[in-house]
N, C-alpha and C positions, 0 to 999 in steps of 0.2 A: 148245666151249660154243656154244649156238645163239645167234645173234642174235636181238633184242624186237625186237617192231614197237613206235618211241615216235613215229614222223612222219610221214605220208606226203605228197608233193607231190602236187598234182590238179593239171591241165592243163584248163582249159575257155576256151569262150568269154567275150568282153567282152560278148556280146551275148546274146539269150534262145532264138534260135532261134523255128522255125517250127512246133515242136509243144511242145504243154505241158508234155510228158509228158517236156523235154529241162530243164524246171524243176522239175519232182518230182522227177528221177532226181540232180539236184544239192544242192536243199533235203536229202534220203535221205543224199547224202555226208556230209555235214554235220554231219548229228545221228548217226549212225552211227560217224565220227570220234571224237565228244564223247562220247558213250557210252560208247565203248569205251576213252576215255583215250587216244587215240591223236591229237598235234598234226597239224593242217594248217597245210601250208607252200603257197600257193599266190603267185600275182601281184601282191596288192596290191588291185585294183579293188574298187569299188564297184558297179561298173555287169554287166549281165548275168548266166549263170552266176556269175562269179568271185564276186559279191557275195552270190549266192544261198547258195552255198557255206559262204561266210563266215558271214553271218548265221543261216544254222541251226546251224552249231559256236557262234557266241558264246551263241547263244539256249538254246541245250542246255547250256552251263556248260562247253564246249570252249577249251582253248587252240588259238589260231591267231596265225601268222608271214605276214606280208604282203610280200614283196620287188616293189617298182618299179623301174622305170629314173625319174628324175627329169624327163627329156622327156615322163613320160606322167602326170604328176602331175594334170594336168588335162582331156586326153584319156581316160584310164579313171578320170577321177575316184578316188584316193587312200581307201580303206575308214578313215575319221575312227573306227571303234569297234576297232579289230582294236590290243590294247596293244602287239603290237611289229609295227613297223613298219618297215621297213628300205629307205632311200631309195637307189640304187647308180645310177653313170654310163652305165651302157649295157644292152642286153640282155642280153651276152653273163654282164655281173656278176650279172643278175638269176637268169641260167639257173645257172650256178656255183654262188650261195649256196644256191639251191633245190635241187641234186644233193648239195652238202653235208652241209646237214642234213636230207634224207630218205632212210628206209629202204626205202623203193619207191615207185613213180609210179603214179598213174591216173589216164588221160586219158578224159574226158568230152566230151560232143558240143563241137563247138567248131568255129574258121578256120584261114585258113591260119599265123595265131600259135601252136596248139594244133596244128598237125601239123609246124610246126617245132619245138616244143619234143620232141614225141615221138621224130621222127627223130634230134634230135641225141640225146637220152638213148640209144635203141635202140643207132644207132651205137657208142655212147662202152663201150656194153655189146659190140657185138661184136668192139669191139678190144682189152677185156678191161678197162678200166677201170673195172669195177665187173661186181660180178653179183647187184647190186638188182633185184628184181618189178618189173618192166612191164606192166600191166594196163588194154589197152583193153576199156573198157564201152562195148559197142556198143548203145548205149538205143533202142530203135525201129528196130535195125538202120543207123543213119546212119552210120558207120564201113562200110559194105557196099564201096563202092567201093575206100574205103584201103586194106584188108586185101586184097581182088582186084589192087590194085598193089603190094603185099607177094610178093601167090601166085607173082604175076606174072614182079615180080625173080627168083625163082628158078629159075623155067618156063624162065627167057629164060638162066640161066648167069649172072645178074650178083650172087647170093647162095647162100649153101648150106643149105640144109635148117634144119643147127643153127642158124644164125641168126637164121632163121623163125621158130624154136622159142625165141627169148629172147622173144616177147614173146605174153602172152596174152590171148586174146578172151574175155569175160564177158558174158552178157545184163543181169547187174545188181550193185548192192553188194555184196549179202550173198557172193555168190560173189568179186568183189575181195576180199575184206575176205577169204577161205579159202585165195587164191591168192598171196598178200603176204606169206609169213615171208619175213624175206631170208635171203639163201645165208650164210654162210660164207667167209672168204678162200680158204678149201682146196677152195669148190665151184666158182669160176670156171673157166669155160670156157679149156683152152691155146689159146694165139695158132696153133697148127699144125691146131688145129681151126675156125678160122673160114672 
């Protein structure tokens, strides 16, 4: 029986970035989320994408989950309107609850907080630990480099192909949102093939 999309986590910036068009491409997540009935699980913030985010899923009549670490309560400023909110001790708890309850990931322009969360998902996927959608939206191309250090890895012998292949490039939503049913327990990649 196939698995629903009921959640996805989004990975973005605390911050807005340098083109506008890295604020449209998140406000778009947002309501596109809510829309679709589909909850966002993201980080909690207020401040930057994350909040951007946020605030077009509540605005749209979106459920949305907010997971902090309690050190950044004030740092990314805590989303005061997002009803559940989920205060946890470290990052690693935040990354945890956030891989829990979602059915796939899309990672948005964002720092080096947002390309840590991606590698570890990625990872956690090529060791078989899940085989949830992975979906970088590459908005204006700003992911250009990441993914040439992906190519890279494998160019160089330090990934195989199939690994490459867990995670997908998208120029925008509507194409996330095509590439996001999750797998299957029975579709996960075996460990003899990573």
């Amino acid at each position: 029986m196939p698995v629903t999309l009921s959640a996805v986590a989004v990975f973005c910036g605390s911050r807005f970035g340098n083109n506008p068009l890295y604020r449209q491409a998140a406000q778009k997540t947002g309501q596109v989320l809510a829309e679709q009935g589909i909850r966002l699980i993201y980080g909690g913030g207020a401040h930057g994408l994350m909040g951007v985010v946020a605030d077009a899923a509540l605005t749209a009549g979106g459920a949305v989950t907010g997971v902090i670490p309690d050190f950044l309560e004030t740092r990314e400023k805590m989303h005061e309107g997002v009803a559940e909110l989920i205060v946890v001790d470290s990052m690693h708890a935040r990354k945890q609850i956030m891989f829990a309850r979602a059915d796939a990931f899309w990672i948005l322009p964002g720092g080096f907080g947002t390309f840590d969360e991606m590698m570890e998902i990625l990872t956690w996927k090529q060791l078989g630990q899940h085989g949830k959608p992975i979906i970088l939206v590459n908005v204006e191309h700003w992911a250009d480099q990441v993914i040439a250090m992906l190519d890279a890895a494998v160019a160089q012998g330090f990934a195989e192909p199939v690994s490459r292949a867990m995670i997908h490039t998208v120029p925008d939503i509507e194409t996330a949102l095509a590439f996001s049913q999750p797998q299957t327990a029975q579709q996960k990649v075996p460990a003899g093939q990573l």
